[in-house]
C-alpha positions as CSV (number, residue, x, y, z in Angstrom):
1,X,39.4,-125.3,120.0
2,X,38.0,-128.8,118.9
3,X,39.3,-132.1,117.6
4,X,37.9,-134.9,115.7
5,X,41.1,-136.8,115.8
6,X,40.2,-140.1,117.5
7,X,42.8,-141.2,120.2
8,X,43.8,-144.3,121.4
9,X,43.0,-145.5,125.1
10,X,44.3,-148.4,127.3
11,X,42.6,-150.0,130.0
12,X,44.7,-150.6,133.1
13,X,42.3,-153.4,135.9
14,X,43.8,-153.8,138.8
15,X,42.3,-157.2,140.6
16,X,42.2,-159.5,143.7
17,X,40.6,-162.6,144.3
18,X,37.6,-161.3,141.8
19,X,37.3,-164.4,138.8
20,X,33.3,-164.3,139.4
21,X,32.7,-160.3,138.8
22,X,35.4,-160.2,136.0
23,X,33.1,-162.4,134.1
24,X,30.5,-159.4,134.0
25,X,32.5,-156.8,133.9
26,X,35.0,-157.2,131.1
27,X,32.3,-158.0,128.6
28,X,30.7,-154.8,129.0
29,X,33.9,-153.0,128.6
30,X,34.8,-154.9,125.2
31,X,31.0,-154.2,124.0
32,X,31.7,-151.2,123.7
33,X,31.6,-149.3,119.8
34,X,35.1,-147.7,121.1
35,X,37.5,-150.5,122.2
36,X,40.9,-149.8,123.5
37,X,44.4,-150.6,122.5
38,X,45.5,-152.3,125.1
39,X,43.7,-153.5,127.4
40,X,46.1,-154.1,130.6
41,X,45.0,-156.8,134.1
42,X,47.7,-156.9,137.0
43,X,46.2,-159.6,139.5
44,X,47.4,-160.3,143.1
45,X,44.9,-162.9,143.4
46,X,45.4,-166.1,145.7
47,X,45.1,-168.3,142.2
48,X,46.3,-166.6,139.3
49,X,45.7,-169.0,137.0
50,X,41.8,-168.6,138.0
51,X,42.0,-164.7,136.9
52,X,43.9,-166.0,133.7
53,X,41.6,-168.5,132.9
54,X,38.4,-165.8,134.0
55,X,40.0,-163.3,131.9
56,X,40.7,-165.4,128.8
57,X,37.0,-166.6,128.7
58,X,35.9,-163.4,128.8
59,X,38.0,-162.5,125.5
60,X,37.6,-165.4,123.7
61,X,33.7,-165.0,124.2
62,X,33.7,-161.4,122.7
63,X,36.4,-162.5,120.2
64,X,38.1,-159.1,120.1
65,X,41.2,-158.1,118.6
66,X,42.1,-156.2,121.1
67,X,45.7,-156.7,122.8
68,X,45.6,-158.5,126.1
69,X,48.1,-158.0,129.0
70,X,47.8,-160.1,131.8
71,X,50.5,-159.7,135.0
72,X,50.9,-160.9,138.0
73,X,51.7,-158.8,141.3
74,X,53.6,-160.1,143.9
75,X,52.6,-157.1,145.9
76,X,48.6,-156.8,146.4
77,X,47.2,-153.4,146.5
78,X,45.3,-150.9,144.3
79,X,48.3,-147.9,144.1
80,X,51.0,-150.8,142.9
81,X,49.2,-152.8,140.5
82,X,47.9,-149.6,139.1
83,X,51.7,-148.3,138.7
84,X,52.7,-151.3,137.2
85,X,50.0,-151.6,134.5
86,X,51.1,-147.7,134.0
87,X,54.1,-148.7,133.2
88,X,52.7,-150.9,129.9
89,X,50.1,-147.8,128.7
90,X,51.4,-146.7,125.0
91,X,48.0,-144.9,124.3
92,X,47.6,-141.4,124.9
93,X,44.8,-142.0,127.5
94,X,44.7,-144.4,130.2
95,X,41.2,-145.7,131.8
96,X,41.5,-147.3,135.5
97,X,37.9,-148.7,135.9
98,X,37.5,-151.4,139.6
99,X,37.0,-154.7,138.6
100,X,33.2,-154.5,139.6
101,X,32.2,-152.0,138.1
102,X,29.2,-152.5,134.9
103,X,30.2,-149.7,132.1
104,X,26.8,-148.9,130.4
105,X,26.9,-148.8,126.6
106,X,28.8,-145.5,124.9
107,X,31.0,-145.1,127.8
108,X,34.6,-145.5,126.2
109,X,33.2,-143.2,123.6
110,X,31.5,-140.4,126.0
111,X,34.9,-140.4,127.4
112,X,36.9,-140.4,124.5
113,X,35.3,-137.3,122.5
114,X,36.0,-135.0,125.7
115,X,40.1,-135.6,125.1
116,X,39.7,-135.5,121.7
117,X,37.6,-132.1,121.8
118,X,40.2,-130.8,123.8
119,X,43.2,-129.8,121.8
120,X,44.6,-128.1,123.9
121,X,45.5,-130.5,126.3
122,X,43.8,-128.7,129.5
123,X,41.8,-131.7,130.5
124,X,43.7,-133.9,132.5
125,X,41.4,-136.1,134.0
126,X,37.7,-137.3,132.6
127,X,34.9,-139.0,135.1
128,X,32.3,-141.3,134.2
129,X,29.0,-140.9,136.1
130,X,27.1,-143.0,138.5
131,X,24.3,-144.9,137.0
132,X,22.2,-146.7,140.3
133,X,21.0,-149.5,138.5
134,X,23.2,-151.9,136.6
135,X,23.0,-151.9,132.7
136,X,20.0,-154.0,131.4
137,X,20.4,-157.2,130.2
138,X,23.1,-158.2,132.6
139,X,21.4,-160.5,135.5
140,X,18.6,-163.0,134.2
141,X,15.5,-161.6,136.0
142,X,15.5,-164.2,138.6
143,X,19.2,-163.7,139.5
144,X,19.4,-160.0,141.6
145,X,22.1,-158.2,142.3
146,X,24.5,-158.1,145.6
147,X,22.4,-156.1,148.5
148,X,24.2,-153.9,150.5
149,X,25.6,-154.6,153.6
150,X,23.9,-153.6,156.8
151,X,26.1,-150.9,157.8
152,X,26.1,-149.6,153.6
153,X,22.4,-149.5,154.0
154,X,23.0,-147.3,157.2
155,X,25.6,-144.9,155.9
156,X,23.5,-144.9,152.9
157,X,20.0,-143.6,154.6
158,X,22.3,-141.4,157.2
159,X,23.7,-139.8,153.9
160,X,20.4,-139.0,152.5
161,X,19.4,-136.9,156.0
162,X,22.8,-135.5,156.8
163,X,24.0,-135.0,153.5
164,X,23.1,-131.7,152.6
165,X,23.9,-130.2,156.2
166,X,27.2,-131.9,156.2
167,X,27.9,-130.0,152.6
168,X,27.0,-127.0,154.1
169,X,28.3,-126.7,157.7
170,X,31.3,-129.7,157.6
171,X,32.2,-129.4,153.6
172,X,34.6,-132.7,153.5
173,X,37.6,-131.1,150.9
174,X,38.2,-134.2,149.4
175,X,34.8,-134.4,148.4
176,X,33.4,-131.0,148.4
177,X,30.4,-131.4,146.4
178,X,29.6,-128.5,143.9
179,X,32.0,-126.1,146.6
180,X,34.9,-127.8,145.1
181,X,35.9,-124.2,143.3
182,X,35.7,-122.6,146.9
183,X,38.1,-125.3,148.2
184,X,40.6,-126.1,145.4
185,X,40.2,-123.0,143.2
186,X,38.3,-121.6,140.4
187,X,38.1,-122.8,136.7
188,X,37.0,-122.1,133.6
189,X,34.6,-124.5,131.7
190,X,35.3,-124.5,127.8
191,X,32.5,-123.6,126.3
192,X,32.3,-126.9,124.1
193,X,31.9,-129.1,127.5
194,X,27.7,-128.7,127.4
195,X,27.7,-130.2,123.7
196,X,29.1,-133.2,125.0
197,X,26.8,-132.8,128.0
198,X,29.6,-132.4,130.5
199,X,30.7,-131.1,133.2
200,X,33.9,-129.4,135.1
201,X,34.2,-131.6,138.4
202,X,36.9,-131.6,141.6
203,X,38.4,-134.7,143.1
204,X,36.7,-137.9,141.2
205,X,36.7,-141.3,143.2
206,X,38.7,-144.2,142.0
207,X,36.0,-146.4,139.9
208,X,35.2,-143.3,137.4
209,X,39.2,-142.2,137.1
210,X,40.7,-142.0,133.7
211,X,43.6,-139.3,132.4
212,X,46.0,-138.5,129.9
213,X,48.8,-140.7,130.8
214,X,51.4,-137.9,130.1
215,X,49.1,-136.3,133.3
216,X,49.4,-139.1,135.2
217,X,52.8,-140.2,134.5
218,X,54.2,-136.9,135.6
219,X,52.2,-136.9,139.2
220,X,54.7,-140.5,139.4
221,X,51.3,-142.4,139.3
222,X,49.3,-143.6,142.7
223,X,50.8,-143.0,146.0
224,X,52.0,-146.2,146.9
225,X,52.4,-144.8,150.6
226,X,48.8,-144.6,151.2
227,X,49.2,-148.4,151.9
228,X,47.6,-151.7,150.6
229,X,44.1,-150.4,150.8
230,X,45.4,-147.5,149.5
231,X,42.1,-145.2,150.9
232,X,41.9,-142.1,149.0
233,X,44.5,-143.2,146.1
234,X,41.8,-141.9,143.5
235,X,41.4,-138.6,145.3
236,X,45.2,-137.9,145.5
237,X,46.1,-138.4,141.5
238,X,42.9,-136.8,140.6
239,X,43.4,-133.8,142.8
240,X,47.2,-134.1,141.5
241,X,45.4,-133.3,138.2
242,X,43.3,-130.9,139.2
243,X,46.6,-128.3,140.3
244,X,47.7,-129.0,136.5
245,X,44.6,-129.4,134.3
246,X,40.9,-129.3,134.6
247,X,39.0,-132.5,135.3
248,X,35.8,-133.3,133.9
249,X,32.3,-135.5,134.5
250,X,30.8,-136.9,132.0
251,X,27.1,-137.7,132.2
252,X,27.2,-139.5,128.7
253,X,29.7,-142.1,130.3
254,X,27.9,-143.7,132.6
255,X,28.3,-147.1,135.4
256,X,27.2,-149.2,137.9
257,X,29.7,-149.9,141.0
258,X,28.5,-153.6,141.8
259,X,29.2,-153.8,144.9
260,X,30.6,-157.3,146.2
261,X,30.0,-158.5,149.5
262,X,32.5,-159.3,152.0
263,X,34.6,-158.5,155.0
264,X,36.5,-155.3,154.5
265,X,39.0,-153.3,156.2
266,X,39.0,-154.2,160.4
267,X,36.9,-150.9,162.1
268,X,40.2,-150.0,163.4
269,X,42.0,-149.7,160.7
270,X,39.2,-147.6,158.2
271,X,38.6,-145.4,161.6
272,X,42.6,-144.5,160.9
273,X,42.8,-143.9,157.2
274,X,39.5,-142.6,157.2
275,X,41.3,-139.6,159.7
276,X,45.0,-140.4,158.7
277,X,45.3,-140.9,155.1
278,X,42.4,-137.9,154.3
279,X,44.7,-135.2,155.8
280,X,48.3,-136.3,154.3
281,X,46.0,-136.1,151.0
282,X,44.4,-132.7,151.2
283,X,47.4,-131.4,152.7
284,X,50.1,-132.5,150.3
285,X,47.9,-130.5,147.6
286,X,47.5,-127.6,150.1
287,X,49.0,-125.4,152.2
288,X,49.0,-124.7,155.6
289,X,46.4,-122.0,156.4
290,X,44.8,-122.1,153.7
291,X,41.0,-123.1,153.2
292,X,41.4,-126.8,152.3
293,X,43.2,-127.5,155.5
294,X,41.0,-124.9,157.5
295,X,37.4,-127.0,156.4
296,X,40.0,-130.6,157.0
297,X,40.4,-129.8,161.0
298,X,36.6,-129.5,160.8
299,X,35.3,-131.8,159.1
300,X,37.6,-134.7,161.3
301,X,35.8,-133.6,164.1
302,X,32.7,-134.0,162.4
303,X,33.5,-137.2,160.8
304,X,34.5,-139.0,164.3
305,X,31.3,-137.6,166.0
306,X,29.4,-139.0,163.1
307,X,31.5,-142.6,164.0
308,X,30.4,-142.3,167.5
309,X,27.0,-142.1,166.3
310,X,27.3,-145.9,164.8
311,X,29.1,-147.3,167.8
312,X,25.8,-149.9,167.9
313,X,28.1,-152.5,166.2
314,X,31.4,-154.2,167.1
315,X,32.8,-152.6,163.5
316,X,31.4,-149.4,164.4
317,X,32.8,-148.9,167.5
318,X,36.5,-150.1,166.6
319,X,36.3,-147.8,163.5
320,X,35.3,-144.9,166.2
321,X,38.4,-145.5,168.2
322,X,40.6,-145.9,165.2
323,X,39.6,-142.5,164.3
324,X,40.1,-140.9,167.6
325,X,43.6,-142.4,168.4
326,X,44.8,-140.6,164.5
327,X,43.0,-137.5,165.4
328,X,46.4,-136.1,167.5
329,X,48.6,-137.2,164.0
330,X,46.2,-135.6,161.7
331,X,46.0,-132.4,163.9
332,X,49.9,-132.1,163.4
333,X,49.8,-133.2,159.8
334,X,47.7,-129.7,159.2
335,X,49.5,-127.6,160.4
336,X,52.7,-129.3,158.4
337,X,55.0,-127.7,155.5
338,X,54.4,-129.9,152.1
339,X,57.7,-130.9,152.1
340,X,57.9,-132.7,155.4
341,X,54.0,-134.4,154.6
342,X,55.3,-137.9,153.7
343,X,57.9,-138.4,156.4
344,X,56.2,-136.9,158.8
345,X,52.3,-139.2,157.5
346,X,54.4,-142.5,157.1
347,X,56.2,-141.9,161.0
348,X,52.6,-140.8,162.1
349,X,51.1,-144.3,160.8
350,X,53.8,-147.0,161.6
351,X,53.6,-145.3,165.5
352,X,49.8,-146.2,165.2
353,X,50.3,-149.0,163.5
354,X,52.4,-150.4,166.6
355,X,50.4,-148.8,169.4
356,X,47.1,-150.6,167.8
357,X,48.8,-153.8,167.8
358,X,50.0,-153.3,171.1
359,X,46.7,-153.2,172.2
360,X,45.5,-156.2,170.0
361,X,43.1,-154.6,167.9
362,X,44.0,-157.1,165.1
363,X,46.2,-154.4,163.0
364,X,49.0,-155.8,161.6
365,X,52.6,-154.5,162.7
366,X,53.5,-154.1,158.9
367,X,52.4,-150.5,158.2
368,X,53.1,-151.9,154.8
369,X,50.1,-154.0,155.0
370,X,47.5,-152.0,155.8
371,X,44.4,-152.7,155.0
372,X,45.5,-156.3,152.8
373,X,42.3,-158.4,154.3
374,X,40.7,-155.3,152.6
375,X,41.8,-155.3,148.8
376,X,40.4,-158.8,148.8
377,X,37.2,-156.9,148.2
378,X,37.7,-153.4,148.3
379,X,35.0,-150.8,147.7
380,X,36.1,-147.2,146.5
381,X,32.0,-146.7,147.3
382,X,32.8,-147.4,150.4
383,X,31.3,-144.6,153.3
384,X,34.3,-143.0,153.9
């Protein structure tokens, strides 16, 4: 069945300490020919009245009618701000784009016509793709973009080698790749999907989520016990969706994560949620034995053998250790009934949390605030 009934959208933006990059990427989202509702910011930023003022600009210089929210979190973190700006969506669909990332024109639209196609209801979740240059037209020519970091560059090249083994031999279940039937189970494309050029996908990574908010709403939102940093937030809801509805890729919609420099997450802490917060994920939407959490054990392995490889660097080899003390937690975590996950995952990380400050590895004794140096200037493109 189709639909040409338009919907409505919201935009929800969660931000931190980002007035510079909101001036590029808001004006791409209200050039679009579709414009949402609402459109929805929750800042935890240092200065708030920077973000309002950033924001503001950016809105007055398109001079759109569209309805402007602007709140302040007294809480940083992706998962929170998220929920709260949830809490304001009266659309039918809700968009959750980073505050970084450049949305290319037809976007809103390309993403909009799959719901609306969909009368039935069975799409839950819709991805944009990834363009890898920014849109034209939005650095002067002598003004380039942000280079990777160092260690992005590295991930980046070790990707291209290892990439295709690793799919093969150490398939990551939070990001299987085109195996993502195999892991997460089979589904059946509606036939309208290649008109719109589109795509069934699995998990979808935070900067290209958006849902039916009736989807999200009733998965309670983001996990706010993933922490701060909130690693693998994106691949919990959408997989949430995934048990419910299908989820779909766009190709139409596409953007450009631009990538902002900066100090993330200390090594010690990614190596832990890299191990840590990847198996309460796959294993609250699995069960035990089964061939999600099978390929998980696996690929941890893999993953902290591939850390070890990248030891050459202060960050590198902190991230490694991280890794290996979570290993024992994770390896219980698998083997875990669903309903004893999220006691069991929030015991397993305030006992690291303490043992790693113990040590003085810089983590902070809050498990609460994990990963808060991070959100300053988080990447969801981050090698995970």
């Amino acid at each position: 069945m189709t639909n040409t009934r338009e919907l409505e959208f919201d935009i929800v933006l969660a931000t931190r300490n980002r007035q510079r990059v909101l001036q590029l990427s808001i004006p791409l989202m209200l050039a679009q020919n579709r414009l949402p509702r609402r459109f929805i910011v929750v800042d935890s930023s240092d200065d708030h009245s920077a973000t309002r003022r950033a924001v503001e600009d950016a809105f007055n210089r398109r001079k759109t009618s569209v309805q402007l929210l602007i709140l302040e979190s007294p809480i940083a973190g992706s998962s929170r701000q998220r929920n709260i700006g949830l809490q304001c969506v009266g659309s039918r669909v809700v968009i959750f784009p980073d505050d970084d990332v450049l949305w290319y024109p037809g976007t809103a639209d390309a993403i909009m016509r799959i719901y609306e196609k969909d009368s039935d209801g069975e799409v839950g979740c819709v991805a944009t793709s990834v363009a890898p240059v920014c849109p034209e037209g939005v650095f002067p020519p002598s003004e380039a973009p942000y280079q990777l970091e160092l260690r992005d560059r590295v991930a980046r090249n070790l990707r291209k080698v290892l990439g295709p083994i690793e799919g093969k031999l150490f398939s990551d279940p939070i990001n299987p790749g085109e195996s993502w039937m195999e892991v997460w189970g089979a589904k059946t494309p509606p036939t309208w999907l290649q008109d719109e050029d589109a795509e069934l996908c699995g998990p979808v990574f935070g900067y290209r989520m958006s849902f039916r908010t009736e989807a999200i709403r009733g998965l309670g939102g983001f996990d706010e016990r993933l922490g701060r940093y909130s690693m693998f937030e994106d691949s919990d809801a959408s997989l949430g969706s995934l048990r419910t509805h299908m989820n779909v890729c766009s190709r139409r919609a596409k953007v450009f994560h631009y990538r902002v420099p900066g100090e993330r997450v200390s090594g010690s802490e990614f190596g832990m949620m890299a191990i840590l917060n990847r198996t309460y994920v796959v294993c609250k939407h699995s069960l035990p034995g089964s061939t999600a959490r099978r390929r998980l054990k696996r690929y941890l392995y893999y993953k902290s053998a591939r850390y070890l490889l990248q030891t050459y660097t202060d960050y590198g080899r902190k991230r490694f250790w991280g890794a290996i003390h979570a290993l024992p937690a994770a390896r219980s975590l698998i083997h875990a009934p669903i309903e004893e996950l999220s006691n069991r995952y929030m015991k397993d990380r305030t006992s690291l949390v303490e043992r790693s400050a113990a040590r003085g590895s810089g983590v902070k004794t809050d498990p609460r605030s994990i990963g808060q140096a991070a959100y300053d200037t988080k990447s969801t493109n981050n090698p995970r």
